[in-house]
C-alpha positions as CSV (number, residue, x, y, z in Angstrom):
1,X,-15.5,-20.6,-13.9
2,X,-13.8,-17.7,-15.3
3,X,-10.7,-18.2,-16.8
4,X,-11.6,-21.8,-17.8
5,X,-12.0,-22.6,-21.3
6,X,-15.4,-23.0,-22.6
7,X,-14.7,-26.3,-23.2
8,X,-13.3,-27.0,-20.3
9,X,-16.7,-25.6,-18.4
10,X,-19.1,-27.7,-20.0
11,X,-16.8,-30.6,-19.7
12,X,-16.9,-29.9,-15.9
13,X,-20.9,-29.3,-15.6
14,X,-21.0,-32.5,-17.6
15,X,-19.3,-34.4,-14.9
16,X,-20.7,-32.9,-12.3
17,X,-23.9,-34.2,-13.7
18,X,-22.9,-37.4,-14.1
19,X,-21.8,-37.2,-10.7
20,X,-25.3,-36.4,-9.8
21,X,-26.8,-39.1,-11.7
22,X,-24.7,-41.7,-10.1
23,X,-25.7,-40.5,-6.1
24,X,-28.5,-37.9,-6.7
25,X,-29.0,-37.3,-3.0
26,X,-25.4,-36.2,-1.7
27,X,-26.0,-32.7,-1.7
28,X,-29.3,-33.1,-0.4
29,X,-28.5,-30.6,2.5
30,X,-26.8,-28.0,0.3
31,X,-30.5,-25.9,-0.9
32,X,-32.1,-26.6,2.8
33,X,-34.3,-23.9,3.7
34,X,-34.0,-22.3,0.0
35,X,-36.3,-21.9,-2.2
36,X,-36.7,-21.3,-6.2
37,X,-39.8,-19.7,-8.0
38,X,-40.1,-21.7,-11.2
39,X,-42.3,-18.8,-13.4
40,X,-43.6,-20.3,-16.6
41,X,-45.2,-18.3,-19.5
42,X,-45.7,-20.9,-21.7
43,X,-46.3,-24.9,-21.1
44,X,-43.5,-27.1,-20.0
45,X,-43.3,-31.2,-19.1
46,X,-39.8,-32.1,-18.8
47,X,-38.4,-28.4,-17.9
48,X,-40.6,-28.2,-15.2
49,X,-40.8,-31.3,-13.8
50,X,-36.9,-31.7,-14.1
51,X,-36.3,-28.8,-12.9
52,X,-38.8,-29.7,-9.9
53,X,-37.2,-33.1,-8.9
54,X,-33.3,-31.5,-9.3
55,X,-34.1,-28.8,-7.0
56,X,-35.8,-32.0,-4.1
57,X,-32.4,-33.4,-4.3
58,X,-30.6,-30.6,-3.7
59,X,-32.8,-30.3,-0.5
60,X,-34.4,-27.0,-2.3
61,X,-38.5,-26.5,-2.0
62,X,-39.8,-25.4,-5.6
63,X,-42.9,-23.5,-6.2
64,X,-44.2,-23.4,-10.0
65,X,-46.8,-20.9,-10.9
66,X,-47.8,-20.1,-14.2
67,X,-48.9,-16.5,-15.4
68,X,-51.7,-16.1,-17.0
69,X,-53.7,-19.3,-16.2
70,X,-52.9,-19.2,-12.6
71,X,-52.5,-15.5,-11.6
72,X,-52.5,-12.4,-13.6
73,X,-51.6,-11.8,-16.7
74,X,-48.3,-10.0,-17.4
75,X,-47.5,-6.6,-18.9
76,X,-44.4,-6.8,-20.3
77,X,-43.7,-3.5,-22.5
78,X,-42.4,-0.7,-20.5
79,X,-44.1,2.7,-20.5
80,X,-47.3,1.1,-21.8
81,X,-51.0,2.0,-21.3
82,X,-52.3,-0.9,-19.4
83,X,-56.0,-0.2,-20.2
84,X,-55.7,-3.8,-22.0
85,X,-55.9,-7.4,-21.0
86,X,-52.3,-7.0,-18.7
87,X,-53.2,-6.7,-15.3
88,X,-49.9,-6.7,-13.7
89,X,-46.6,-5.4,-15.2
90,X,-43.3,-7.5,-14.9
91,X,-41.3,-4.7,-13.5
92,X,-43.9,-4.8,-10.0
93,X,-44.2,-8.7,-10.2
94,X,-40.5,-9.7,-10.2
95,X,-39.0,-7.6,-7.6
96,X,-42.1,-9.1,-5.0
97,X,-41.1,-12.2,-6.7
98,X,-37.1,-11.9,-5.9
99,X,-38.2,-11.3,-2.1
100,X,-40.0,-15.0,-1.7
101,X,-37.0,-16.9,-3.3
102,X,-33.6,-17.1,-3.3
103,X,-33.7,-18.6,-6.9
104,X,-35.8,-17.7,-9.8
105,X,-36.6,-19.4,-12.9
106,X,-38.2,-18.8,-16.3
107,X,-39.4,-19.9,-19.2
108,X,-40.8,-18.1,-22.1
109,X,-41.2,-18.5,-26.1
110,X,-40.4,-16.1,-28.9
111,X,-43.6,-14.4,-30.8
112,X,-42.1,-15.3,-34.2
113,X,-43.0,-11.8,-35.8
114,X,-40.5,-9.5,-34.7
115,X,-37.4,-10.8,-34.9
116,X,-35.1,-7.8,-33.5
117,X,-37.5,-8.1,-30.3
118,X,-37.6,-12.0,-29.9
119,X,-33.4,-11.7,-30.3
120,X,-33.1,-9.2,-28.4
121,X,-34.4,-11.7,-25.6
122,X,-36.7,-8.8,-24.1
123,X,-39.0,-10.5,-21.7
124,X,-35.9,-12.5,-20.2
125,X,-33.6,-9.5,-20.0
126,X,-36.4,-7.6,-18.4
127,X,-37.0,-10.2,-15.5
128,X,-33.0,-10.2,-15.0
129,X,-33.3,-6.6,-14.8
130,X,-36.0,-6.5,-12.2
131,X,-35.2,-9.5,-10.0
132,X,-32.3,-9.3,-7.0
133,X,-31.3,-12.9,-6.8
134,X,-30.1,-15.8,-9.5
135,X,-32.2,-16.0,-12.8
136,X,-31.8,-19.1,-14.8
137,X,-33.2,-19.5,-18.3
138,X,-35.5,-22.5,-18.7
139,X,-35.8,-21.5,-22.2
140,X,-36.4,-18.2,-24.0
141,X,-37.0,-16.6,-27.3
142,X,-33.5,-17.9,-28.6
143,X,-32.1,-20.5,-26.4
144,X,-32.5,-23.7,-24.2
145,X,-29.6,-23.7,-22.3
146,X,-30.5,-26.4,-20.0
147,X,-31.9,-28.8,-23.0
148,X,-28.4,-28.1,-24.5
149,X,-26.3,-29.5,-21.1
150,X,-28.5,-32.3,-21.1
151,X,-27.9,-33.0,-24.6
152,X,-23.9,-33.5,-24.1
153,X,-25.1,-35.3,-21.6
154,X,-26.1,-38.0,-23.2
155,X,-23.7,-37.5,-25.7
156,X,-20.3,-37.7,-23.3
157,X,-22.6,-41.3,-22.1
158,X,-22.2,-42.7,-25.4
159,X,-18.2,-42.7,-25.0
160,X,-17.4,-41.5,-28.6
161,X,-13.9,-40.5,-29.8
162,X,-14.6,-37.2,-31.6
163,X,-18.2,-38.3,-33.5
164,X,-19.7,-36.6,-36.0
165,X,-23.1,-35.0,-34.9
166,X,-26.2,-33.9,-37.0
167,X,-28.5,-31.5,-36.3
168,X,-31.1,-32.8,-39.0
169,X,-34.5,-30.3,-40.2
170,X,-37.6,-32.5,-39.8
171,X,-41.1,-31.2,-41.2
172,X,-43.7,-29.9,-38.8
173,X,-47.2,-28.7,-38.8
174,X,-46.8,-25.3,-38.0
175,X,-43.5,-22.9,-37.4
176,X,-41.7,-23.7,-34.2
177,X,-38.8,-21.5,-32.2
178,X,-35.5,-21.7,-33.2
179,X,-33.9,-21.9,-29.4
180,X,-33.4,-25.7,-29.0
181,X,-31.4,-25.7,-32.1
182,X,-29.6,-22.4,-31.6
183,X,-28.6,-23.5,-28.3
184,X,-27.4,-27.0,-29.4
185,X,-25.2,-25.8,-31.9
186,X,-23.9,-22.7,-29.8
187,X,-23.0,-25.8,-27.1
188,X,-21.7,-27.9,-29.4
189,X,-19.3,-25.4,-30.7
190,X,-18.6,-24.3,-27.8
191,X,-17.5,-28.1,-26.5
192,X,-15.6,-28.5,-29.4
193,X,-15.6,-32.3,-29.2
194,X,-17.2,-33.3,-32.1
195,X,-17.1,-32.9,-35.9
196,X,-20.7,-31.1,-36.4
197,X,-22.8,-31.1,-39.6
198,X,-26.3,-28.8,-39.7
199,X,-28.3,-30.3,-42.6
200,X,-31.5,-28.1,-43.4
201,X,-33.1,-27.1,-46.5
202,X,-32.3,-24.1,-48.0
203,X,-33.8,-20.8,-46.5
204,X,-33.6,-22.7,-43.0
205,X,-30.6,-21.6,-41.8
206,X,-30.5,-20.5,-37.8
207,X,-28.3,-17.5,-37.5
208,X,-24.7,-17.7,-38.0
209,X,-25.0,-16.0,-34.7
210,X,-24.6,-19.8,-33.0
211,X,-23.7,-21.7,-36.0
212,X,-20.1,-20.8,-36.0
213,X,-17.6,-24.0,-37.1
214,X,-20.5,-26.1,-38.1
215,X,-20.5,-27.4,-41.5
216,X,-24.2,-26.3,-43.3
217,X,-25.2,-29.1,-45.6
218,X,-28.9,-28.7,-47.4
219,X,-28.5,-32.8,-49.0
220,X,-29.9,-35.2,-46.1
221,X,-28.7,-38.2,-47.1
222,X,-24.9,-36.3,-47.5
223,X,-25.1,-34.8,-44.0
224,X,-25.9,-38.0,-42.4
225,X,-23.0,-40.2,-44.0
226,X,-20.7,-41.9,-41.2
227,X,-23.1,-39.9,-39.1
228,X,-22.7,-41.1,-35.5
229,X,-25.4,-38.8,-33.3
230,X,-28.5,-37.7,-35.6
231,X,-30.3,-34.8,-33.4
232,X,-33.6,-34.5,-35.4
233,X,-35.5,-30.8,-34.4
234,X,-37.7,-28.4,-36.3
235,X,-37.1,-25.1,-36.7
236,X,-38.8,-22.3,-38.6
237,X,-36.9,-19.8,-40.7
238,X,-34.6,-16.8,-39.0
239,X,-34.3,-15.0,-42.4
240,X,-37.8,-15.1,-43.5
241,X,-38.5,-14.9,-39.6
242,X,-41.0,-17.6,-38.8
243,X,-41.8,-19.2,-41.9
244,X,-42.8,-22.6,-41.7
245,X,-40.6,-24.0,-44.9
246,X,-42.2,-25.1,-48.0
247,X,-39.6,-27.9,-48.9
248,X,-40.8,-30.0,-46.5
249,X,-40.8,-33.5,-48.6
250,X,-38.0,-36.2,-47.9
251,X,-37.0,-34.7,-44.7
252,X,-38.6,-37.0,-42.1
253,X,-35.9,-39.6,-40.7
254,X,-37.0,-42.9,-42.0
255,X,-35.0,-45.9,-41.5
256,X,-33.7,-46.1,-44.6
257,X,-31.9,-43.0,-43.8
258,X,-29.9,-44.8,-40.8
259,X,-28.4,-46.8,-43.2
260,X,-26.0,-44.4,-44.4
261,X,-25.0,-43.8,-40.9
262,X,-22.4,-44.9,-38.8
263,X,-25.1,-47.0,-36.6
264,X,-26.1,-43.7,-35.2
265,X,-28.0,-42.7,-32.4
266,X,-31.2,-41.0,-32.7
267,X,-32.0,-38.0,-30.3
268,X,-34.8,-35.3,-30.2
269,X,-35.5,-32.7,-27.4
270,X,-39.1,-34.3,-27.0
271,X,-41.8,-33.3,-27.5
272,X,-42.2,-35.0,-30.8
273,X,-45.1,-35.5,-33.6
274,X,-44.5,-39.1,-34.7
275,X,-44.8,-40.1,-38.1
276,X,-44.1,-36.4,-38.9
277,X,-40.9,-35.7,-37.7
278,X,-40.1,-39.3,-36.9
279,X,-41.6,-42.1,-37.7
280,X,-42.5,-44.8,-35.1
281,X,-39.8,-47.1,-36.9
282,X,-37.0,-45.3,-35.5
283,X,-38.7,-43.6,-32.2
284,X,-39.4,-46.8,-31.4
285,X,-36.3,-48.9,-31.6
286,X,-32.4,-49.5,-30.5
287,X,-31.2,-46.7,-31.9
288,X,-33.8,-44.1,-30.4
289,X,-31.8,-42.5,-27.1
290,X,-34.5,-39.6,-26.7
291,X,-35.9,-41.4,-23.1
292,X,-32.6,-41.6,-21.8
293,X,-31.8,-37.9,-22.9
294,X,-35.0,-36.2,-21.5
295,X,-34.1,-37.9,-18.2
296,X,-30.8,-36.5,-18.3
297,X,-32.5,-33.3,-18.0
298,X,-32.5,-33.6,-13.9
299,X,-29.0,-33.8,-13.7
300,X,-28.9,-30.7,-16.1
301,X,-30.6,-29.1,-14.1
302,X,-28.9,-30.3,-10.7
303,X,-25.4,-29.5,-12.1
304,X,-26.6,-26.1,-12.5
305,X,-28.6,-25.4,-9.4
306,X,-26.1,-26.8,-7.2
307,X,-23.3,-24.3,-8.4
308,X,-25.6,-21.4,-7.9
309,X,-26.4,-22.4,-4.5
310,X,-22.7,-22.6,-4.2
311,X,-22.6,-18.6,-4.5
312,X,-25.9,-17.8,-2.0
């Protein structure tokens, strides 16, 4: 899509999407006798199985295997002594890897103590590096690409004129990536379609890196007046990288909350700690649209794997 505007690219993923969601078989022979290596590093439940049921549809065969727990574990620093745990280093794995599929996939997580290495996105750029066919990101240390499509999504479904989104802080039990939020606000500034409103409390800001054009608000009940999309998401601090946040108190959605909004719709990547990022009051009812946005995630995925297969 070069030479497209930004906007005008997502807008055209979106439909293809919706497209897909509408007769998810019509390309069916499009991936036959292709194949894509979905590589996980860390845990996965929608990604995966998303991912798994796009690439059916598309005629594709998908293989998951997940490193460590199902094969060796992975080196991953380049010119290290591997007289530790690693058994196999990432720069021998994914070139064998690149010559069993015409696709490859991964997903990995940040660390959360080094910042400059997690940003610097150095186990995905590495498997780019070493691989000779189509990488796609099924998230890394700083973004969710696919989550993000799927988002819009669901949002473009809702047949708004130009609403106002929130991307609202909500407590957690222990530090979580930054990468679902990054990635939502890089997309929704990239679709500019919306009037978009980040409400955190102070020392939680993502980097300005992917927040560019949204508004930074650090009053919840402000941020969510005439609100029409509430995305609820932790995230632990970029500045002081990792930190949990201590001003935690307030910040869980309650339905109270919804009454400042413009009848807003609820969404949340999934998976979610009820009752401590949202309670069961608003998970639970009209407004929730999380089920229909984590199913959105096959045609995410489809939209995407269809155009690569497009340049095989």
């Amino acid at each position: 899509m070069q030479g497209i505007p930004l906007s005008a690219s997502i807008d055209r993923m979106i439909a293809r999407a919706l497209d897909y969601k509408k007769n998810p078989w019509r390309d069916v022979q499009a991936g036959a006798r292709k194949r894509i290596g979905l590589i996980f590093l860390n845990p996965s439940l929608r990604t995966r199985l998303s991912t798994q049921v796009a690439a059916q549809q598309l005629g594709m065969e998908a293989i998951v295997f997940n490193i460590g727990s199902e094969g060796w574990s992975w080196e991953l620093e380049d010119g290290a002594v591997m007289n530790g745990t690693s058994v196999e280093h990432i720069r021998d794995a994914v070139p064998v890897l690149s010559s069993y599929f015409d696709v490859l996939a991964i997903r990995t997580f940040p660390g959360l103590s080094d910042r400059e290495a997690d940003y610097a996105e150095t186990v995905l750029q590495q498997f780019i590096a070493y691989a000779s066919v189509p990488v796609i990101s099924l998230e890394s240390a700083t973004l969710h690409p696919l989550q993000s499509l799927a988002d819009l999504i669901t949002i473009q479904e809702l047949e708004l004129k130009r609403p106002k989104i929130v991307l609202c802080w909500a407590p957690h039990i222990k530090p979580l990536p930054q990468c679902v939020a990054n990635s939502f606000a890089q997309w929704v500034g990239a679709w500019d379609r919306a009037d978009f409103v980040i409400a955190q409390p102070p020392g939680m800001e993502l980097s300005e890196t992917f927040t560019t054009g949204a508004q930074l608000v650090y009053d919840k009940a402000a941020a969510l007046r005439d609100a029409d999309v509430v995305y609820v998401k932790n995230w632990s601090a970029y500045r002081s990288y990792g930190a949990m946040g201590t001003d935690q108190d307030g910040w869980m959605l309650q339905p109270e909350d919804m009454e400042k909004t413009n009848r807003a719709k609820i969404m949340h990547c999934l998976p979610v700690r009820r009752n401590i990022e949202l309670s069961d009051a608003l998970l639970d009812s009209s407004s929730s649209i999380v089920t229909r946005q984590a199913a959105n995630r096959v045609w995410a995925a489809q939209a995407v794997l269809s155009n690569i297969i497009q340049s095989l």
